[in-house]
N, C-alpha and C positions, 0 to 999 in steps of 0.2 A: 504494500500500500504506500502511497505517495507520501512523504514528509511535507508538507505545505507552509512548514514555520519558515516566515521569511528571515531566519538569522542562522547563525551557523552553530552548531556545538560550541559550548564554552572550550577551549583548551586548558588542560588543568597547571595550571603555575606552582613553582615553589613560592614561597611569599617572599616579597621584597626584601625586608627585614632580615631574614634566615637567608640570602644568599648572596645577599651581599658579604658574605663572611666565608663562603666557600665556591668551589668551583666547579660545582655539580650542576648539571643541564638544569636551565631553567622549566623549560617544556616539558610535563611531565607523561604527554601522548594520550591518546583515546583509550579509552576500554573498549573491549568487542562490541559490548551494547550499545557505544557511544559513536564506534564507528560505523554501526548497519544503519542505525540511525541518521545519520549524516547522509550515508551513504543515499538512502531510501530521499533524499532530497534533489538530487539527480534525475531531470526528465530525460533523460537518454534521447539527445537528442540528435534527428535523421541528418542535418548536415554536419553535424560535430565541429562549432567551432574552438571549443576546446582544445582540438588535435592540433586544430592551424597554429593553434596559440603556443605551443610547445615547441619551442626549439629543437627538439627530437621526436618529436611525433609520439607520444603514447601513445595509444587507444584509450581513454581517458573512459569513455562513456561502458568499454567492456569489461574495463578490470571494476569499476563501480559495481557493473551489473554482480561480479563472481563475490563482491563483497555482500550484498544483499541475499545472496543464495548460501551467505556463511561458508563459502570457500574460499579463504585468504590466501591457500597456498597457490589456487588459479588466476588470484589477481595476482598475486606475481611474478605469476611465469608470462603474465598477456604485461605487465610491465616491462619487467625483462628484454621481451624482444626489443626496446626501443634504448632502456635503458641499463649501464652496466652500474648506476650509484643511485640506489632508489632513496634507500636512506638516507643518502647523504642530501639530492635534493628538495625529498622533503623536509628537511628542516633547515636549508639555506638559499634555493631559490626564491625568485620573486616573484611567486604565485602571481601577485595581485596587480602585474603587470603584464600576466602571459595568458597561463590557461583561465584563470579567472576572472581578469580583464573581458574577456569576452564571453563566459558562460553567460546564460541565459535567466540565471536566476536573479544574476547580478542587477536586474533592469528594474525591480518591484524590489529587491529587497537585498539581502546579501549574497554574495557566488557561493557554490558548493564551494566545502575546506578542501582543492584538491589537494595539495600538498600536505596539508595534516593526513588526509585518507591514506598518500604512497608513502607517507613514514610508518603511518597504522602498518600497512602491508607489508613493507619492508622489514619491519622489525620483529613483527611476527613469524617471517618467514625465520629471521635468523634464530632465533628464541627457540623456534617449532621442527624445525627440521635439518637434520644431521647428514643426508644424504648429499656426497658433493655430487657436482655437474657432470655430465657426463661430456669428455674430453672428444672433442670433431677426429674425423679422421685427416691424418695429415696429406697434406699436399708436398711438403719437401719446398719450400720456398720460404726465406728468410727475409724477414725485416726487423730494421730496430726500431724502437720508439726512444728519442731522446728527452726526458723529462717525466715525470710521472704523475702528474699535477693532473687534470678534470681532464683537458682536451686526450693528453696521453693516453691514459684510463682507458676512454672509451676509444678511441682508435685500438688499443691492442686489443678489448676486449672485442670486437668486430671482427677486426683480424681472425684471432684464437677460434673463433666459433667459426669461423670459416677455414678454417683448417692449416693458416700460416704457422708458419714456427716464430715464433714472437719474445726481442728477447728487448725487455727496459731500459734504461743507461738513468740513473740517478742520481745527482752529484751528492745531495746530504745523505747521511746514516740510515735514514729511515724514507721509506717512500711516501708519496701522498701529494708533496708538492706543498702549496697554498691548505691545501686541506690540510697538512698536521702540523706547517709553520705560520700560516695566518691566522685562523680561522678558530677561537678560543674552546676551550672546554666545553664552557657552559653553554655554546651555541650547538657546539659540533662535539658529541665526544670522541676522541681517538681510536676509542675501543670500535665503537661505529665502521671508521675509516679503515681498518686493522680488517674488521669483516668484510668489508664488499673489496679491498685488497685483495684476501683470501679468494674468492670466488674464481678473480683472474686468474690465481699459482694455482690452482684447482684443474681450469682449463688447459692448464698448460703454459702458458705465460713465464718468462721467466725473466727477473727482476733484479738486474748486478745495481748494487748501492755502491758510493763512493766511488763513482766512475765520472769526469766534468770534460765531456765531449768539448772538444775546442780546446781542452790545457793536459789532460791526460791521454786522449785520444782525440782525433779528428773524425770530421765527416769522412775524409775520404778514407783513412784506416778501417772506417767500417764497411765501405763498399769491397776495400781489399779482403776482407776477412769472410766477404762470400755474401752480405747483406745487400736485396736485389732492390731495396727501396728503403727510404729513411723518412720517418715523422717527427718534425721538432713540436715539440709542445711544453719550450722549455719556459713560459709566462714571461712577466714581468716585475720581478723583482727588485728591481735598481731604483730606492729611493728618488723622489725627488725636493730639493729642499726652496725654499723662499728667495734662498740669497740677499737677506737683511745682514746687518750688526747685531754680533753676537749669535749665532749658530754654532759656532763653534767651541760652545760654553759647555764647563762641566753641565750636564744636568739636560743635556735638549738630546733628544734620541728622534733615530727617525721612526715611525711607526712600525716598519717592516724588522728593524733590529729588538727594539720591545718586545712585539709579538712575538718574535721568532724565541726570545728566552724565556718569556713567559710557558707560552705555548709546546714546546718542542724541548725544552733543556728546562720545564717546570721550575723557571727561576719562582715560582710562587712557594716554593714545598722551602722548609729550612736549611733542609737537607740536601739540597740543590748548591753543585757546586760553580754557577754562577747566579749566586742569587741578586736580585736585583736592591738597590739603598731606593728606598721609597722618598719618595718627599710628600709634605703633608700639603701643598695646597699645588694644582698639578693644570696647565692647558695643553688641550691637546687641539692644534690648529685643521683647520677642514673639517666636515660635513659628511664624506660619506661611512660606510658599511665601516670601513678600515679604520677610521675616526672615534665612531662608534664604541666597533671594540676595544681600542686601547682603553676609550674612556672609563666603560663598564670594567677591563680589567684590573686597571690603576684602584679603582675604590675597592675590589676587592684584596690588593695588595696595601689596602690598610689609608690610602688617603682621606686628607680630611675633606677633602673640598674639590673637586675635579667640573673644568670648566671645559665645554668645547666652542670655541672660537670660530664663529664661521660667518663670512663677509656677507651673505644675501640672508634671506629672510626664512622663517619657516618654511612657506610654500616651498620656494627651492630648495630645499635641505636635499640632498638627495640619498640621505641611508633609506634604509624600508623603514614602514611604518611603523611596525613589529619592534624593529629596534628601536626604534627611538622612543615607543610606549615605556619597552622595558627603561631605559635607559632612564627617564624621567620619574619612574617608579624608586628607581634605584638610588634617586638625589642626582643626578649629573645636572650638573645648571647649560643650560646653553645658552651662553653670549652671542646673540644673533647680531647681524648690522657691521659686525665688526672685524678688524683687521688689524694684525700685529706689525708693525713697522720696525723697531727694533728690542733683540732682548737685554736685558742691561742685566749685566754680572756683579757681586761685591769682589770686595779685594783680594781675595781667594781663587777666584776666576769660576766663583759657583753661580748658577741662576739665581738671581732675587727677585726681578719683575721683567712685565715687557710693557712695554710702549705700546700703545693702542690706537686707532681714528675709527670715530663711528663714521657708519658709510652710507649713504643712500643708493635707493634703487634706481637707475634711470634707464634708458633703451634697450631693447632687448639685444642680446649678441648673436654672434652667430649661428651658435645653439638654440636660440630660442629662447632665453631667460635674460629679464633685465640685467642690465652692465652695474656693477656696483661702484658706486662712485662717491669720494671722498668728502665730506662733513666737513667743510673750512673751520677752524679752530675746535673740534672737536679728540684735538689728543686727550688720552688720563694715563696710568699709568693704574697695570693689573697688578698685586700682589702675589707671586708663585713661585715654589721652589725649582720646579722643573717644568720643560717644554717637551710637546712629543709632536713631532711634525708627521701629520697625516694628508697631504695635498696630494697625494698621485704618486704613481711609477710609472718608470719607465723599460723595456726590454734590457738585460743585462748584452752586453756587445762582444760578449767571450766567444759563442760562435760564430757569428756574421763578420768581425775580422778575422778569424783565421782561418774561413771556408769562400777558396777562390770563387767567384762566379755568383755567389749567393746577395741579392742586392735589397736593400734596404731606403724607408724613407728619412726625410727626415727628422723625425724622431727614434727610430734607430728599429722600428717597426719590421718584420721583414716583409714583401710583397710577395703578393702570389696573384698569378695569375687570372685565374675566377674561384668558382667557391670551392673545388675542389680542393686547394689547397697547394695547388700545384707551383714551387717557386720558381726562380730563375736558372734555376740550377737542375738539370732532368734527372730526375726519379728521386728529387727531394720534395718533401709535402712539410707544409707547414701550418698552424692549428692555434687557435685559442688568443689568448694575453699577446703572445711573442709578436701574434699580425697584429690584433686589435689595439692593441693597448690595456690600461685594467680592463675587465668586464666582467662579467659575473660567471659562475661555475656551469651553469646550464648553456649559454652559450658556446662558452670553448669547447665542452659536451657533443654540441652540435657538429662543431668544426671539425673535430676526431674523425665524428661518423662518416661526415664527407668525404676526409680524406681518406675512409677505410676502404668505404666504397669506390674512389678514383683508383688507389691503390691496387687493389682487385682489378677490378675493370682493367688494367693497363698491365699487370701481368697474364692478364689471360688473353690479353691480345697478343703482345710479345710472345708466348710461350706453346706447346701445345703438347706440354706434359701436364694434362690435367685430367 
């Protein structure tokens, strides 16, 4: 029977108060009752724009159906076909701009929870069943994936089920990428990423850590070593900073180095042998996802006071919504309007405060958001121990200079051809962050797929051992 409540299932939260003190997932997921329920709010609809709306294509309207028939483990193999991180994107994509954005329920009232529903499924599966995947039959055709991050992921996982032999190249210790160096505890848990990992070394997949293509190996040593095609999907990780006075102070990290010890080398634990020196009153400059999470994770590393700093207004903020709920739940102030011009150090050479201009909003920019422009005599001066600069990244340039032929734009982007993936350089494919610039996990997702799919396509033209 049809669910007809125009709102969605509450999602159950840890309470603000309690977690801001640890670093256990906020989201505490559906129960089965909670999720057929949901589910049963789904009109299954005949031109499915929910599908359009996914970057990968689920079948959005079938795995709902197998939820409602109380078969979770069939929603996830009808997810599966499209996606190889179901858990992972359900609790980090942004539903409320893709498959949601366009459901139909969304017009009178609120969209079906998809993305609550494929972490329901997801996790259940992990939880429920012990049976690994059954491994394709091989083809005898080698490709490497360089990076292990979203796009990576599913490119090999596409690959593997198709029966390539697929082997990972990951420069840090642990694989995941952005998933176990960006992306906090409490959003994502690791253990999570550790499982739909698993799935791939399941299929076959196999995953050398501590290998940094471009300084330990190159593109071309991998062609030599019998590798008939290469997928970069090595993101973007290369801070970007303001280039004010004082950056270079004790005390101002870039967002991507925070994280990354936070998150990955759990500088939050005591026991942690890079733990991070806290400061008690903390900005963290920029507005999105990335901004977000230092901020939420700085207060639970004990600050008193955590501000995020961001030149245009609420409307533009552009974290999710979701974040920025929690985030305001959690105490985080956010100083909207505003912009840091310099940080001023004491005589120690540690952060003390930064210089400020409030900003108005004037003409829209290229993008389509008003230009934020400067407040004539409206400097002050913030009170904070430390700065965490969260404004952007950029592609790290370790491969693109030292792979002949491989060309890049001005931002240091690599180009490719069409959506394929296909770059300047033949039988290398390239995917995610490395083209785009930042962008979110479901997209680079996308980019994998295509190129798994060019990739195929173009050995089985070349080849006729199949």
């Amino acid at each position: 029977m049809l669910n007809k409540s125009l709102v969605k299932n509450i999602m159950p939260l840890q309470d603000p108060k309690e977690r801001i003190n640890n670093f256990d997932e906020v989201s505490l997921g559906y129960t089965l009752e909670q999720a057929i329920d949901e589910a049963k709010r789904c009109l299954d609809c005949k031109h499915k724009p929910c599908v359009n709306g996914c970057p990968v294509a689920i079948d959005i309207p079938r795995f709902i159906e197998k939820i409602i028939e109380g078969n979770i483990e069939a929603a996830y193999q009808v997810i599966s076909e499209a996606s190889s991180l179901p858990s992972v994107c359900g609790r980090v994509c942004p539903q409320e701009t893709q498959c949601e954005q366009v459901c139909v329920r969304g017009i009178k009232g609120e969209a079906v929870a998809i993305g609550r529903l494929e972490r329901f499924v997801a996790d259940y599966h992990h939880q429920h069943t012990k049976v690994k995947p059954n491994k394709s039959e091989q083809n005898n055709h080698k490709i490497a994936i360089v990076g292990s991050g979203p796009s990576g992921l599913s490119c090999a996982y596409d690959l593997a089920l198709l029966g390539y032999n697929v082997t990972m190249f990951e420069a840090l210790h642990i694989p995941g990428g952005v998933l176990v160096y960006g992306i906090p505890e409490f959003r994502l848990p690791k253990k999570i990423v550790r499982a739909e990992i698993q799935t791939l070394i399941d299929l076959g997949v196999n995953i050398e850590t501590n290998v940094i293509v471009g300084k330990t190996i190159s593109v071309e040593d991998l062609f030599e070593e019998g590798f008939e095609a290469i997928f970069l999907g090595t993101g973007a990780g290369l801070p970007k900073f303001m280039n004010i006075p004082g950056e270079m102070l004790n005390g101002v990290y870039s967002a991507n180095e925070f994280l990354t010890r936070v998150n990955l080398m759990q500088a939050y634990q005591t026991s942690s042998a890079t733990p991070i020196q806290m400061a008690q009153r903390i900005a963290v400059i920029g507005g999105g996802n990335v901004a977000v999470d230092a901020a939420r994770c700085a207060k639970r590393l004990g600050a008193k006071e955590v501000s995020i700093v961001y030149r245009r207004s609420m409307k533009e903020l552009p974290a999710r919504q979701e974040e920025i709920e929690h985030a305001a739940e959690e105490g985080i102030i956010f100083r909207l309007l505003t912009n840091p011009v310099r940080i001023i150090g004491n005589e120690k050479g540690f952060v003390q405060s930064v210089e400020c201009v409030e900003m108005e909003l004037g003409e829209p920019d290229q993008s389509g958001r008003r230009r934020p422009v400067v407040k004539k005599g409206s400097e002050f001066i913030l009170e904070v121990d430390s700065v965490i600069m969260a404004i952007g990244t950029t592609p790290n340039p370790l491969i693109t200079s030292t792979t002949q032929g491989l060309e890049t734009d001005k931002y240091g982007c690599i180009i490719t051809k069409d959506e394929s993936g296909l770059t300047s350089k033949e039988m290398v494919y390239a995917g995610g962050d490395v083209v785009t610039g930042a962008a979110t996990v479901i997209l680079a997702m996308g980019a994998g797929r295509k190129s798994a799919e060019a990739i195929d396509q173009k050995i089985r033209t070349n080849t006729t051992a199949f």
